[in-house]
C-alpha positions as CSV (number, residue, x, y, z in Angstrom):
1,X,-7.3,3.1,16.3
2,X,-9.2,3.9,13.0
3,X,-7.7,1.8,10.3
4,X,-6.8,3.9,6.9
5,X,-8.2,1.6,3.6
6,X,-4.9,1.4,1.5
7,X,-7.4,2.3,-1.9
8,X,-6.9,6.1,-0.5
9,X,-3.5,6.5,-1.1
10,X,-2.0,8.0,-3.8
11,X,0.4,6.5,-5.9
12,X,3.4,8.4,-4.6
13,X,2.3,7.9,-1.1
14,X,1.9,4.0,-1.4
15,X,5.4,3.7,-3.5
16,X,7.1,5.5,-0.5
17,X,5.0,3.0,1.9
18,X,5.9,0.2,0.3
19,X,9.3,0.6,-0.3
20,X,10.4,2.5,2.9
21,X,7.9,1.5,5.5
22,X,7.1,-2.1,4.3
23,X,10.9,-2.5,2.7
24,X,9.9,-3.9,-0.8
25,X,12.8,-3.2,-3.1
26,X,11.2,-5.4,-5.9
27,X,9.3,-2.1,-7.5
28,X,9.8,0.0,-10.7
29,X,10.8,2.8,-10.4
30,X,8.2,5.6,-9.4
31,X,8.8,7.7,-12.3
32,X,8.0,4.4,-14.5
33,X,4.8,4.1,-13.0
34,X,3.5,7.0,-11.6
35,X,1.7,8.2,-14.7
36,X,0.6,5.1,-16.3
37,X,-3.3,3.8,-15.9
38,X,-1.8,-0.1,-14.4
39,X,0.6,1.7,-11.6
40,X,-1.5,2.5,-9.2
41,X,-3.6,-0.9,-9.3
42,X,0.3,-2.6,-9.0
43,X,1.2,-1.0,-6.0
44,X,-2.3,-1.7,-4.2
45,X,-1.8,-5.0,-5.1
46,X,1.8,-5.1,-3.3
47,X,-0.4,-4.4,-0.2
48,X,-1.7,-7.9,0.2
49,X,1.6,-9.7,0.2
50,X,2.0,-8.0,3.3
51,X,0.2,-9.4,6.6
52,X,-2.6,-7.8,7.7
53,X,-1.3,-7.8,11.4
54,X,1.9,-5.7,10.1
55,X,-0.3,-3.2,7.7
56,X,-2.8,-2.8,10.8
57,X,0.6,-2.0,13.0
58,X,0.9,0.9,11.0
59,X,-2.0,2.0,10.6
60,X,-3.6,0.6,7.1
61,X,-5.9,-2.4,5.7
62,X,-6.5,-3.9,2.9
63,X,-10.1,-5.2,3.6
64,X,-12.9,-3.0,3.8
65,X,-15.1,-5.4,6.1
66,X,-12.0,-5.5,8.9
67,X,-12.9,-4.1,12.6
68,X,-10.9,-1.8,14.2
69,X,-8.2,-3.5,16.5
């Protein structure tokens, strides 16, 4: 299974990752962030307080250099 690079979502996709998927309730909301230059960067960063093993599980990385499983 091809891993997807979490630096090609968008910032509505990753919000809806991060809070349904990955159950982070700790976010602005989208509409606070969604259209400002820092949001996007603050929701890629949420990524990597999540373990690699559980982004892989469904289907994302945040490391470039990491093999396929």
């Amino acid at each position: 299974m091809s891993l997807r690079h979490v630096v090609e979502l968008g910032v509505e996709e990753a919000y809806q990752l991060l809070t349904e998927t990955f159950g982070l309730s700790n976010l602005p909301p989208l509409d606070a962030i969604e259209n400002e230059d820092w949001g996007r960067d603050y929701l890629l960063a949420k990524f990597t307080e999540i373990s690699p093993q559980l982004l892989a599980r469904h289907g994302f990385t945040v490391n470039a250099d990491s093999p396929d499983p």
